[in-house]
mmCIF file as gemmi writes it, N, C-alpha and C atoms, coordinates in Angstrom:
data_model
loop_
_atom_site.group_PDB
_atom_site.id
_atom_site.type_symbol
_atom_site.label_atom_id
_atom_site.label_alt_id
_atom_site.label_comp_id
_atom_site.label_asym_id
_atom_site.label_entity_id
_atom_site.label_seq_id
_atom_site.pdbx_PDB_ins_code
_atom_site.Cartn_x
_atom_site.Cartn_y
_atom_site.Cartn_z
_atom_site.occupancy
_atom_site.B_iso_or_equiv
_atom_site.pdbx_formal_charge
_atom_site.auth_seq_id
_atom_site.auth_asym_id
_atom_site.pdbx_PDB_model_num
ATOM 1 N N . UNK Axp A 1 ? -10.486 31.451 4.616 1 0 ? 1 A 1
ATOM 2 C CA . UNK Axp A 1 ? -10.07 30.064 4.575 1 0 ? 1 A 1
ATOM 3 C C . UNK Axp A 1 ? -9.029 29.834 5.668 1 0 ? 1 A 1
ATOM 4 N N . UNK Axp A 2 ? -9.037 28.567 6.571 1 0 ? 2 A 1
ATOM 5 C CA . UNK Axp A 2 ? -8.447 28.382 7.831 1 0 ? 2 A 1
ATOM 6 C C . UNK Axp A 2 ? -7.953 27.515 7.516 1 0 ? 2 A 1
ATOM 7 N N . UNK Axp A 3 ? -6.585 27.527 7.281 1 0 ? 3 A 1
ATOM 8 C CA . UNK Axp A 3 ? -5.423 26.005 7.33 1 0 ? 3 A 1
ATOM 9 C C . UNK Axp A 3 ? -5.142 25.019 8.888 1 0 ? 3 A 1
ATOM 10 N N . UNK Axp A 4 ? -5.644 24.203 8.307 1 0 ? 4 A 1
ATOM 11 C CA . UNK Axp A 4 ? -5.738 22.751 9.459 1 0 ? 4 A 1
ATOM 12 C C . UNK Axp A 4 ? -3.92 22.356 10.389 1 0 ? 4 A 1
ATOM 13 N N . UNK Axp A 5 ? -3.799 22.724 11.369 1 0 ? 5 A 1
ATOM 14 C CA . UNK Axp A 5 ? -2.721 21.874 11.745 1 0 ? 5 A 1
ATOM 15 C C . UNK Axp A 5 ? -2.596 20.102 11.583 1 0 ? 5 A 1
ATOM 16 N N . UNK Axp A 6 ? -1.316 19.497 11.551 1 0 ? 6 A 1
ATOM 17 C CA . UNK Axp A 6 ? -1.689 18.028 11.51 1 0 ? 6 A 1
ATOM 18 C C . UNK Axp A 6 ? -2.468 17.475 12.315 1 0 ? 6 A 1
ATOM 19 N N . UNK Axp A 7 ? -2.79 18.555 13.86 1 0 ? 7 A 1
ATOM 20 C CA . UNK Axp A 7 ? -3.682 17.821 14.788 1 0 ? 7 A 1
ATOM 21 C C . UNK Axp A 7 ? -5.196 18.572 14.324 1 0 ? 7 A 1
ATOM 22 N N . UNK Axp A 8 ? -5.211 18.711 13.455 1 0 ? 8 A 1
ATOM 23 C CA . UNK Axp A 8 ? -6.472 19.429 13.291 1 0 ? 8 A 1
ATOM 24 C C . UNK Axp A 8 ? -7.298 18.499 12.471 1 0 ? 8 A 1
ATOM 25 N N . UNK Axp A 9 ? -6.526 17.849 11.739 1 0 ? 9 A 1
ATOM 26 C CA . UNK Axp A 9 ? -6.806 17.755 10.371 1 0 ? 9 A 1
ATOM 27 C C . UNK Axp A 9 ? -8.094 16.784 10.181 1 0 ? 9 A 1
ATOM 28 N N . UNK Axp A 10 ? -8.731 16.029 9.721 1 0 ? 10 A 1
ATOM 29 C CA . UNK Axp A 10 ? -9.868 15.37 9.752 1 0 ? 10 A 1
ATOM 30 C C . UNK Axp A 10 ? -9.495 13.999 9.384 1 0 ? 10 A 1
ATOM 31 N N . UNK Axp A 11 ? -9.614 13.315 10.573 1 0 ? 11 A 1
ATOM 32 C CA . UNK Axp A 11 ? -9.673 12.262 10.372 1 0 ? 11 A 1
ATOM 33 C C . UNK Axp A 11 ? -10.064 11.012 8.903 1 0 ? 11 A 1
ATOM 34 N N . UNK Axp A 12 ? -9.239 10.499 8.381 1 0 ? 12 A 1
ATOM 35 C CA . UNK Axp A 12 ? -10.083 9.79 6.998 1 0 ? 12 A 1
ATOM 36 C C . UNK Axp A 12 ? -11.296 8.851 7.534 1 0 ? 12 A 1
ATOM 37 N N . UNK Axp A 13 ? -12.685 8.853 7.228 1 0 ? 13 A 1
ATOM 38 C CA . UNK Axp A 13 ? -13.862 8.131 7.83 1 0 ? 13 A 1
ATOM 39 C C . UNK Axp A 13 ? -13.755 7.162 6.663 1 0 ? 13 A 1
ATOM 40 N N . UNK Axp A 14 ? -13.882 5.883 7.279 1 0 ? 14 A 1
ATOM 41 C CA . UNK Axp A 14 ? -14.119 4.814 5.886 1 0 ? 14 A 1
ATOM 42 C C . UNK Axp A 14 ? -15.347 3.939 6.639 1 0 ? 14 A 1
ATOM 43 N N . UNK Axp A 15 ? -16.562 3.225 5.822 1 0 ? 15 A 1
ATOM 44 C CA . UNK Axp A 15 ? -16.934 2.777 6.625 1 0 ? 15 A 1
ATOM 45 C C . UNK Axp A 15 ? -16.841 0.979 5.911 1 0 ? 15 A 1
ATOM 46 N N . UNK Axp A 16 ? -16.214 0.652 6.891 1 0 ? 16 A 1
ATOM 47 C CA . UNK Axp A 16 ? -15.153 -0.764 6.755 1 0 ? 16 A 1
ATOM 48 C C . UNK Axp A 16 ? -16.992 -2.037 6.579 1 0 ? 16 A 1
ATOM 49 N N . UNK Axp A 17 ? -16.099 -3.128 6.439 1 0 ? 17 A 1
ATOM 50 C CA . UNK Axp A 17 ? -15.074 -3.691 5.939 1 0 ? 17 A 1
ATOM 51 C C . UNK Axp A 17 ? -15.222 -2.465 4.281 1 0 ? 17 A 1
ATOM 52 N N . UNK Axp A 18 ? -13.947 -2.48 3.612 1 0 ? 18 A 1
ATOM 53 C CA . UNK Axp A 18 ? -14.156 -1.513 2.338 1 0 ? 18 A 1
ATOM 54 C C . UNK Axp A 18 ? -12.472 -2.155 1.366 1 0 ? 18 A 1
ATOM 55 N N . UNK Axp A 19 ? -12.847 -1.999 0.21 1 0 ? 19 A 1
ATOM 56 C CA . UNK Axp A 19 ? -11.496 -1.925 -0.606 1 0 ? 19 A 1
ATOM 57 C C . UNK Axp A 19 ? -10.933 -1.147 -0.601 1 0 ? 19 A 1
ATOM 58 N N . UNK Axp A 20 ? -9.94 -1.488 -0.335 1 0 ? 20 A 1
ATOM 59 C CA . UNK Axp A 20 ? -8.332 -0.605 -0.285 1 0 ? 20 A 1
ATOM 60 C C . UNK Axp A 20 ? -7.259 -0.771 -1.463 1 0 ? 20 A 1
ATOM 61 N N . UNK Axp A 21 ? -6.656 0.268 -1.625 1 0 ? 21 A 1
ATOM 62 C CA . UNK Axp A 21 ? -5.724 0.086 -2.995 1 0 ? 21 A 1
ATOM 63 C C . UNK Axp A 21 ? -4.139 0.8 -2.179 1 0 ? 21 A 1
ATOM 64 N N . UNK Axp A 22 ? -3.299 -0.311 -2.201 1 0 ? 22 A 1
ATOM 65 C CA . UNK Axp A 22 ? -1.88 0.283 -1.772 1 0 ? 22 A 1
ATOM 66 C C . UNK Axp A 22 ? -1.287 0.454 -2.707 1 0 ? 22 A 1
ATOM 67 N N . UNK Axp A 23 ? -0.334 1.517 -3.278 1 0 ? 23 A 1
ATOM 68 C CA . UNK Axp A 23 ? 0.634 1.683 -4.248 1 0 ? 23 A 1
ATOM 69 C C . UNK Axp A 23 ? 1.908 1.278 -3.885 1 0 ? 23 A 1
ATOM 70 N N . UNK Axp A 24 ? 2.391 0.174 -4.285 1 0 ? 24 A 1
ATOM 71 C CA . UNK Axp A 24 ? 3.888 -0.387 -3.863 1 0 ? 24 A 1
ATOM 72 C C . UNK Axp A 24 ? 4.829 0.4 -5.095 1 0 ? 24 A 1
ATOM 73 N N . UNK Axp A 25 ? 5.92 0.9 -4.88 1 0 ? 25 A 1
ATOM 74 C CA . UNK Axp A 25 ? 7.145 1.029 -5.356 1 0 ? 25 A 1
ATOM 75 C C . UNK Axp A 25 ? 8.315 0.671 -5.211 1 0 ? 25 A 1
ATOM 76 N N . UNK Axp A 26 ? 9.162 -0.227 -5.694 1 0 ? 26 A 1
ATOM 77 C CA . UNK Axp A 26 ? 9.951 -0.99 -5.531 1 0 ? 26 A 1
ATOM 78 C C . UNK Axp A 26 ? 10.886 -0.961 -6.829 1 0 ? 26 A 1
ATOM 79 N N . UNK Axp A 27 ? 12.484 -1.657 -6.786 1 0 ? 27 A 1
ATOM 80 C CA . UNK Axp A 27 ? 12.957 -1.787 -8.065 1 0 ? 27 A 1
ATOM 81 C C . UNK Axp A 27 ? 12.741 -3.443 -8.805 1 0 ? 27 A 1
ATOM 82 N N . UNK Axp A 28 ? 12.247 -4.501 -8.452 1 0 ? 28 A 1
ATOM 83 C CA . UNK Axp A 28 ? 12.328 -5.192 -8.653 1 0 ? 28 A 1
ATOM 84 C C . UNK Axp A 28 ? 10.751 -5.844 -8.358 1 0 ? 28 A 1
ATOM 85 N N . UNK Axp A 29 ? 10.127 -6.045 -10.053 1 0 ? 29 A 1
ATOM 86 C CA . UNK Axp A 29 ? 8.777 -6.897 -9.656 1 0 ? 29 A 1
ATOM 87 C C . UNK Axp A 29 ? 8.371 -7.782 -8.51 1 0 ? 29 A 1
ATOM 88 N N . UNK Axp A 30 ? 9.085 -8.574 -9.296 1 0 ? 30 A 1
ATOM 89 C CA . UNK Axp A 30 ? 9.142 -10.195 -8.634 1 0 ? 30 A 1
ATOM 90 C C . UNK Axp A 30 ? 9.381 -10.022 -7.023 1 0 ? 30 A 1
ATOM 91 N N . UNK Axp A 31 ? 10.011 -9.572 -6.923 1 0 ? 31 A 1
ATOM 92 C CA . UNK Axp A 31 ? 10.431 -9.666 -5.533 1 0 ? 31 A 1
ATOM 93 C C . UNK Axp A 31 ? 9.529 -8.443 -4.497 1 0 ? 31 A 1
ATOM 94 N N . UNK Axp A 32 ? 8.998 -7.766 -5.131 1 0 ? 32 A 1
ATOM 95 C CA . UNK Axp A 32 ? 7.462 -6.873 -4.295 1 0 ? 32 A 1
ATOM 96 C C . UNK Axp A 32 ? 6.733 -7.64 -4.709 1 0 ? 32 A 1
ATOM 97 N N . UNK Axp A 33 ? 5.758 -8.52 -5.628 1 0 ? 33 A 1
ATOM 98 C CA . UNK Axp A 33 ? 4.689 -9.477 -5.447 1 0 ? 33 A 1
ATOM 99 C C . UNK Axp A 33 ? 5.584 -10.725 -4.306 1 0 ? 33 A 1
ATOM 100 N N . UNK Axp A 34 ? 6.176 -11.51 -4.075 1 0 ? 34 A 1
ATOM 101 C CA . UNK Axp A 34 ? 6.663 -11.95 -3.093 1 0 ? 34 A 1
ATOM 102 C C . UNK Axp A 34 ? 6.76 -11.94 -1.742 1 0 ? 34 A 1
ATOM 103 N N . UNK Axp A 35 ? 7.178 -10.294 -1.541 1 0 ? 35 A 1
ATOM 104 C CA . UNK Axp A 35 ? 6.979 -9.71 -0.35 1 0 ? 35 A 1
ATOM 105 C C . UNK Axp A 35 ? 5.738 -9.315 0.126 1 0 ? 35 A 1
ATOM 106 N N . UNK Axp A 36 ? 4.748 -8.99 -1.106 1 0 ? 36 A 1
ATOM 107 C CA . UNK Axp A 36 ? 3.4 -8.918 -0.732 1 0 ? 36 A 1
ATOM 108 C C . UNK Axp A 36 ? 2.514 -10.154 -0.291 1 0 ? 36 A 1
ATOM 109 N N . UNK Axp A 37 ? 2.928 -11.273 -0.777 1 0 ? 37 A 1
ATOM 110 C CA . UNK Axp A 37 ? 2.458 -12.631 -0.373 1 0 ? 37 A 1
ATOM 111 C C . UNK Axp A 37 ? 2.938 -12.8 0.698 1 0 ? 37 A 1
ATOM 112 N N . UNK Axp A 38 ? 4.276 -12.781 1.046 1 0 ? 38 A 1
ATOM 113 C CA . UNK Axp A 38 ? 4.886 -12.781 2.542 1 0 ? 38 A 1
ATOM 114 C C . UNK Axp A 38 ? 4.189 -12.358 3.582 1 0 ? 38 A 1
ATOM 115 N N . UNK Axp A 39 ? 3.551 -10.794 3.453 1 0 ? 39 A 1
ATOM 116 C CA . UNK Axp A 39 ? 2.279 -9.967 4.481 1 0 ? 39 A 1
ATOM 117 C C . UNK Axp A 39 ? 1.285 -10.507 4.225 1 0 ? 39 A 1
ATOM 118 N N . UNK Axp A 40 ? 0.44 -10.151 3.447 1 0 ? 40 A 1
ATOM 119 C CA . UNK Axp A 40 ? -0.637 -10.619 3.221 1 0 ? 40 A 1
ATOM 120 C C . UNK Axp A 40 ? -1.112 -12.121 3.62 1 0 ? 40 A 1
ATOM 121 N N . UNK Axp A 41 ? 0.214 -13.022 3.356 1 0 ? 41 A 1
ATOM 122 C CA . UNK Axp A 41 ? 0.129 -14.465 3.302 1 0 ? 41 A 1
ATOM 123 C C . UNK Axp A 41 ? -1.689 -14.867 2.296 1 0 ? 41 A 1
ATOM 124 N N . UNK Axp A 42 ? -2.301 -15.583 2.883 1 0 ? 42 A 1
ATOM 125 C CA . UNK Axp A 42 ? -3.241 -15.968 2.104 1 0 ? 42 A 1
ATOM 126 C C . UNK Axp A 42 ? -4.619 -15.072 1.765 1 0 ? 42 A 1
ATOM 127 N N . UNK Axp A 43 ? -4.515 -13.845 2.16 1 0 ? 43 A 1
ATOM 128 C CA . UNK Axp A 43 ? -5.711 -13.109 2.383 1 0 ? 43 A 1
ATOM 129 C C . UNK Axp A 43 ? -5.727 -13.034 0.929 1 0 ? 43 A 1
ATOM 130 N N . UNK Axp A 44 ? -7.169 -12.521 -0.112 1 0 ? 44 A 1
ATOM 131 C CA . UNK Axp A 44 ? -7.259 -12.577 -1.412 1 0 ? 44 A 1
ATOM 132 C C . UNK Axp A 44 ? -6.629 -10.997 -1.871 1 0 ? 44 A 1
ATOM 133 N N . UNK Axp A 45 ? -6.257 -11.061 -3.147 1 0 ? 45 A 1
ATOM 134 C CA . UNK Axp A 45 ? -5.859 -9.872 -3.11 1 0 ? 45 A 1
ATOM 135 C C . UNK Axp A 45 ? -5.486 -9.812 -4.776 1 0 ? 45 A 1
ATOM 136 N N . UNK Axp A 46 ? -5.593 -8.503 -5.286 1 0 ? 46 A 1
ATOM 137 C CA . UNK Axp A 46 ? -5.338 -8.34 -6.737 1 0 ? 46 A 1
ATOM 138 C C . UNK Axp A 46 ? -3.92 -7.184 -7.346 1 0 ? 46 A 1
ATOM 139 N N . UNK Axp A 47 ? -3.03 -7.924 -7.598 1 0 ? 47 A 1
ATOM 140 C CA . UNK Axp A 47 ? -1.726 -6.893 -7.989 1 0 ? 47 A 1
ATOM 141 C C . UNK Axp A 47 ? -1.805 -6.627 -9.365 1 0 ? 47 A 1
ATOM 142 N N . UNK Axp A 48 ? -1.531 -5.447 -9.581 1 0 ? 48 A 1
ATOM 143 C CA . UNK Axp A 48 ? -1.682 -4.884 -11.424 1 0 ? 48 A 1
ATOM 144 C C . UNK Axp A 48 ? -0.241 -3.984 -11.114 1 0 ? 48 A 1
ATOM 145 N N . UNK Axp A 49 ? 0.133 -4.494 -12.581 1 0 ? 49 A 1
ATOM 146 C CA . UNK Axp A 49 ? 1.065 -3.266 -13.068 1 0 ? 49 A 1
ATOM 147 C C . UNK Axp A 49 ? 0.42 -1.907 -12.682 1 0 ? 49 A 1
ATOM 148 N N . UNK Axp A 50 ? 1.518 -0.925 -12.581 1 0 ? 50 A 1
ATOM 149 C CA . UNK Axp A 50 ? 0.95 0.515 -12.756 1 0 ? 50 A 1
ATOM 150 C C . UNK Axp A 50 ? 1.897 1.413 -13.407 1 0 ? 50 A 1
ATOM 151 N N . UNK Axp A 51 ? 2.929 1.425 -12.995 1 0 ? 51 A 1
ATOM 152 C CA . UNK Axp A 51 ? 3.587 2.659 -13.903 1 0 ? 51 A 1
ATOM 153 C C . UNK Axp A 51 ? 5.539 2.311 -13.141 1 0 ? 51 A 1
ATOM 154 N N . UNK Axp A 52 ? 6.646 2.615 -14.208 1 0 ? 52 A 1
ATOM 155 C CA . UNK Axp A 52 ? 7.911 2.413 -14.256 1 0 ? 52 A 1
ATOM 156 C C . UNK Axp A 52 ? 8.257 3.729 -14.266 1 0 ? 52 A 1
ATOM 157 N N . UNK Axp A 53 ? 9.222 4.185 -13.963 1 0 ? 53 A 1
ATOM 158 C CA . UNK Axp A 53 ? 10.024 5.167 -13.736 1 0 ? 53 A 1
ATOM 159 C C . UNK Axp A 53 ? 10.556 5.71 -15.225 1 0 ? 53 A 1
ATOM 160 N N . UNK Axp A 54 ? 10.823 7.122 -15.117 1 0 ? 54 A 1
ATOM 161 C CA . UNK Axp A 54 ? 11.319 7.086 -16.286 1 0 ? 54 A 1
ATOM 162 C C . UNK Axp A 54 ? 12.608 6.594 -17.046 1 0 ? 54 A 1
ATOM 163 N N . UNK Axp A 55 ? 13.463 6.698 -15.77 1 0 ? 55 A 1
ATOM 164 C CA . UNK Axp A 55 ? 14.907 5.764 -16.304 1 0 ? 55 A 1
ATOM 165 C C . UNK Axp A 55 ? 14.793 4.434 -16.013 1 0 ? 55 A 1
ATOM 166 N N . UNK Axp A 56 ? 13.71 3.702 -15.883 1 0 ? 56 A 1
ATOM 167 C CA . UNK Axp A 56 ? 13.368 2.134 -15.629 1 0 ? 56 A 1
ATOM 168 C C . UNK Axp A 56 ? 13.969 1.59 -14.874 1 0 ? 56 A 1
ATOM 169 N N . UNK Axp A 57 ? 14.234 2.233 -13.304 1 0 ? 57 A 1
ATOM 170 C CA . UNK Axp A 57 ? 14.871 1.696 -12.149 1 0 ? 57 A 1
ATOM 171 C C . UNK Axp A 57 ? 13.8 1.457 -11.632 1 0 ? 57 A 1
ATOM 172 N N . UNK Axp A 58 ? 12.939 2.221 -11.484 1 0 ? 58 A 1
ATOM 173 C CA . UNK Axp A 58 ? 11.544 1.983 -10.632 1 0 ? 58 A 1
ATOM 174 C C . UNK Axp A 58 ? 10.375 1.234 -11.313 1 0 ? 58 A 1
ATOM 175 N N . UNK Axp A 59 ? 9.596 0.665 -10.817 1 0 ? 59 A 1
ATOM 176 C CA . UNK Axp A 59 ? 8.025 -0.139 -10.891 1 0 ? 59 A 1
ATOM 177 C C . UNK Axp A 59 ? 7.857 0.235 -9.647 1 0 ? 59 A 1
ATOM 178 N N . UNK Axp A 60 ? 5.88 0.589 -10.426 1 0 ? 60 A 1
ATOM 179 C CA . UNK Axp A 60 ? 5.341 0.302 -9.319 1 0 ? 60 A 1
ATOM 180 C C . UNK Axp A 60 ? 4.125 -0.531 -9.428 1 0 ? 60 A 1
ATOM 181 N N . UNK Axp A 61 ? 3.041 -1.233 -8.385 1 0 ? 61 A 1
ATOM 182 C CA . UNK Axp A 61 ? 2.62 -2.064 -8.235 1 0 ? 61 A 1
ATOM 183 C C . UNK Axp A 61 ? 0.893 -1.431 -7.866 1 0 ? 61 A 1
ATOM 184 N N . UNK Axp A 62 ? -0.142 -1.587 -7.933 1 0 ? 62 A 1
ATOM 185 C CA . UNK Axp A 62 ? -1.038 -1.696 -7.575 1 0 ? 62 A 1
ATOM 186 C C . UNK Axp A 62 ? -2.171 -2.57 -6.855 1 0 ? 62 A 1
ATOM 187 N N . UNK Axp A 63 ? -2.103 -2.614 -5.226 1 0 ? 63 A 1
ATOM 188 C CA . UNK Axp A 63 ? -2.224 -3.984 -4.28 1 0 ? 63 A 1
ATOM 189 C C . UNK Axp A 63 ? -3.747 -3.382 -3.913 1 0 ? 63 A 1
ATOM 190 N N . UNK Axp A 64 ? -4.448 -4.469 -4.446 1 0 ? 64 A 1
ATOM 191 C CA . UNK Axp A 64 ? -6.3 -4.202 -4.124 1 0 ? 64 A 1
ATOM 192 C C . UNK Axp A 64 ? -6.763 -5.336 -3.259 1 0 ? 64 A 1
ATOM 193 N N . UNK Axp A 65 ? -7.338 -4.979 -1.972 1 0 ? 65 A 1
ATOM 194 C CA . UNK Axp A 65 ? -7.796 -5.926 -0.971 1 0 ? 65 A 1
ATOM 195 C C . UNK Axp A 65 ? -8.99 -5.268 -0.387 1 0 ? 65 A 1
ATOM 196 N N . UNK Axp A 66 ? -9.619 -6.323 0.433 1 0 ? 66 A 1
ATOM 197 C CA . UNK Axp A 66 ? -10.605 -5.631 1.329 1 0 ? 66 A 1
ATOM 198 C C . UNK Axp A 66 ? -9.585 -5.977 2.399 1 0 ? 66 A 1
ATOM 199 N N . UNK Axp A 67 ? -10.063 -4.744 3.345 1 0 ? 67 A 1
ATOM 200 C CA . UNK Axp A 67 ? -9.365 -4.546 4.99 1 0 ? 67 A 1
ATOM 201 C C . UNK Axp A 67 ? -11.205 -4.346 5.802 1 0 ? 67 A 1
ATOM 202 N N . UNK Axp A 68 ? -10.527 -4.931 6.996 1 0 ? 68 A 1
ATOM 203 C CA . UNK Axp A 68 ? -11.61 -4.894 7.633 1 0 ? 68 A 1
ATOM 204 C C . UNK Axp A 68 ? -11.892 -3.929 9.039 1 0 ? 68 A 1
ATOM 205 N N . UNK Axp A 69 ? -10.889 -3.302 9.063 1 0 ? 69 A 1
ATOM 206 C CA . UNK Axp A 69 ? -10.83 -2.166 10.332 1 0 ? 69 A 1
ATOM 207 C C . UNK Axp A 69 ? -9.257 -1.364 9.693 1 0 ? 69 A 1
ATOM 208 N N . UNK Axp A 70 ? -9.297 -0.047 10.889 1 0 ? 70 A 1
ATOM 209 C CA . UNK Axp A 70 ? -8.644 0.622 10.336 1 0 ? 70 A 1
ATOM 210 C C . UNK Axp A 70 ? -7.051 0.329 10.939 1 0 ? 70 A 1
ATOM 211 N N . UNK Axp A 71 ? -6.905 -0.396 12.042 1 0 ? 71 A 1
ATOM 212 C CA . UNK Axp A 71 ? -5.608 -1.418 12.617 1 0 ? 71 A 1
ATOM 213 C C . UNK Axp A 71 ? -5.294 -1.932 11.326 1 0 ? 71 A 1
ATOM 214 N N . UNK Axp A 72 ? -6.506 -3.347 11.022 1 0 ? 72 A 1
ATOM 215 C CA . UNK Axp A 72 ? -5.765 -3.863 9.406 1 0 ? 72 A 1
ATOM 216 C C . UNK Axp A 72 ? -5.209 -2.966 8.408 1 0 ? 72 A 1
ATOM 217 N N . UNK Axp A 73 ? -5.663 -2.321 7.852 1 0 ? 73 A 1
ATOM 218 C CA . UNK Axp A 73 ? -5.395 -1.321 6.883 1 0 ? 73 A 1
ATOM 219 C C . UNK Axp A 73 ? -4.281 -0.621 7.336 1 0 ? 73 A 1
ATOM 220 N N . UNK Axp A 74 ? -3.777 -0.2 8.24 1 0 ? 74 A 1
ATOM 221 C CA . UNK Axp A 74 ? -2.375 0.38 8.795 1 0 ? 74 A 1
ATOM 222 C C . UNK Axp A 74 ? -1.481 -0.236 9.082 1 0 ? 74 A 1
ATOM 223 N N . UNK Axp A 75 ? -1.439 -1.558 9.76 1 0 ? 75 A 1
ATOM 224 C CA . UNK Axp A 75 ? -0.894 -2.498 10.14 1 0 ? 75 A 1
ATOM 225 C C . UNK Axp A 75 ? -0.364 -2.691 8.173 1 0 ? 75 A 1
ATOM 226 N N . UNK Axp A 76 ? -0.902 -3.826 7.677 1 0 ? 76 A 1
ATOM 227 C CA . UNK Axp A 76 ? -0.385 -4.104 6.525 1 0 ? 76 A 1
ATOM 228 C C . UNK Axp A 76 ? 0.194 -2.797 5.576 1 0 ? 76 A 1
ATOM 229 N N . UNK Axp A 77 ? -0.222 -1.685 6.067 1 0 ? 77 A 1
ATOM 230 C CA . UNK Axp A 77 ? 0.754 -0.21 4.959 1 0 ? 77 A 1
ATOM 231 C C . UNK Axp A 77 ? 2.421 -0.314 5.571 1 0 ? 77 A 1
ATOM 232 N N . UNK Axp A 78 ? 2.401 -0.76 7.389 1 0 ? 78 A 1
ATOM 233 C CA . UNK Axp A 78 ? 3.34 -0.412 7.84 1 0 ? 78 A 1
ATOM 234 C C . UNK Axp A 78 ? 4.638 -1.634 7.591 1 0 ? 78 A 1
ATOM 235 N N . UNK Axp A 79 ? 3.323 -2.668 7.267 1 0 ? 79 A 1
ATOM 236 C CA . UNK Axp A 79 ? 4.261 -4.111 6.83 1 0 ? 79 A 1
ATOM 237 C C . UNK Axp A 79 ? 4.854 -3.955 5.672 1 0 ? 79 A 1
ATOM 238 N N . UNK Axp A 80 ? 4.683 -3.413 4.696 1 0 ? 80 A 1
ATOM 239 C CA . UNK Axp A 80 ? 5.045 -3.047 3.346 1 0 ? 80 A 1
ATOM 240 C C . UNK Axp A 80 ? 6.107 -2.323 3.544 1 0 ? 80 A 1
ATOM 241 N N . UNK Axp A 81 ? 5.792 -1.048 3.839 1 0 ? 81 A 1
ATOM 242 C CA . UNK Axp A 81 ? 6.556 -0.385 4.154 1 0 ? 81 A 1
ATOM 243 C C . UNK Axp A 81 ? 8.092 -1.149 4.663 1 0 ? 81 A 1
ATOM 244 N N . UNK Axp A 82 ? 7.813 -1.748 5.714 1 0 ? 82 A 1
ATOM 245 C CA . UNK Axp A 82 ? 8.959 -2.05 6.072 1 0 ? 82 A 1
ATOM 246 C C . UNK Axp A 82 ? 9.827 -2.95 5.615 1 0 ? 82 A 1
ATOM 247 N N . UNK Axp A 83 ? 9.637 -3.235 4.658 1 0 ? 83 A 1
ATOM 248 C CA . UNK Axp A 83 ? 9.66 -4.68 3.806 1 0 ? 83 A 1
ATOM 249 C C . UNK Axp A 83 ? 11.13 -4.437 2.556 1 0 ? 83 A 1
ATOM 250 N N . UNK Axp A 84 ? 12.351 -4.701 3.095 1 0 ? 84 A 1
ATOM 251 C CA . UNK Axp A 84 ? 13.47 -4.565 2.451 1 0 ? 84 A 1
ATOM 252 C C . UNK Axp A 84 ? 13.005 -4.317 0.387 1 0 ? 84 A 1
ATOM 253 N N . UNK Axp A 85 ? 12.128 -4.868 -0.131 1 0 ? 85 A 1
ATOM 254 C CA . UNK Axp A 85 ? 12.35 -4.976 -0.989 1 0 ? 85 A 1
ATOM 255 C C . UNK Axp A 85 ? 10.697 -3.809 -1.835 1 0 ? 85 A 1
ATOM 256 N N . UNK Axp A 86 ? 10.41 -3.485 -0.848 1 0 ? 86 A 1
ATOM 257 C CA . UNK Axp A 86 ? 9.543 -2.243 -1.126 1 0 ? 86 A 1
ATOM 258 C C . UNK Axp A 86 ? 9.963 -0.995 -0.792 1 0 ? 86 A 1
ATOM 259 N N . UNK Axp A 87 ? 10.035 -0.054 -1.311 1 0 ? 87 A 1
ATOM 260 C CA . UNK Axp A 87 ? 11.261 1.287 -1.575 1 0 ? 87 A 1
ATOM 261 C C . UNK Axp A 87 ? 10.304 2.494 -0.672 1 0 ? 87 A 1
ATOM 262 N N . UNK Axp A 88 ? 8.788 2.582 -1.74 1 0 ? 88 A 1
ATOM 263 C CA . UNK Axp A 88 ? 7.609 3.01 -0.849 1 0 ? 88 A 1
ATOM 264 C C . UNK Axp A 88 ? 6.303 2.583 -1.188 1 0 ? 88 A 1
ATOM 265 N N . UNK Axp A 89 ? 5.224 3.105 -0.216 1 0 ? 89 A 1
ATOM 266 C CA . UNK Axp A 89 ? 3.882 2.471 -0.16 1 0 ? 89 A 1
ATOM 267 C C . UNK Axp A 89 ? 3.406 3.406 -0.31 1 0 ? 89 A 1
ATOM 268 N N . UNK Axp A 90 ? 2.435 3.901 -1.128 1 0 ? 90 A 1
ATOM 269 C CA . UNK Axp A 90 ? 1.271 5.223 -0.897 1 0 ? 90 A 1
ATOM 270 C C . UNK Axp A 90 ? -0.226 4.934 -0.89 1 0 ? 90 A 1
């Protein structure tokens, strides 16, 4: 068995347009569905609860969209990401 360097590693193949699921983590609901409307702006999109932390500082969020190339799909992880009121994105 041969371990992959990061430049080795295999590319993820999706074949687009496809649904995507971002995991937002944040401390504050309201204000990550907000910020997700902020990126997203009007594109359609479905947010679900998913799971709180165990000392209930944390929520996190479950963000379901179609992306249509793999720019979109990175582009909007990196918008999240950067997004004062989102903690992390997975």
């Amino acid at each position: 068995m041969t371990l992959l360097g990061k430049k080795e590693q295999a590319k993820l193949e999706l074949d687009y347009p496809c649904e995507w699921r971002y995991k937002i983590v944040g401390e504050e609901k309201e204000a990550m569905i907000t910020a997700v409307c902020e990126i997203i702006s009007e594109k359609e999109h479905k947010i679900a609860d998913s799971n709180r932390s165990k000392n209930g500082k944390y929520t996190s969020l479950n963000l379901d969209l179609l992306v249509h190339n793999e720019e979109e799909r990175n582009f909007i992880f990196q918008a999240l990401k950067a997004h004062q009121h989102i903690k992390m994105v997975l």
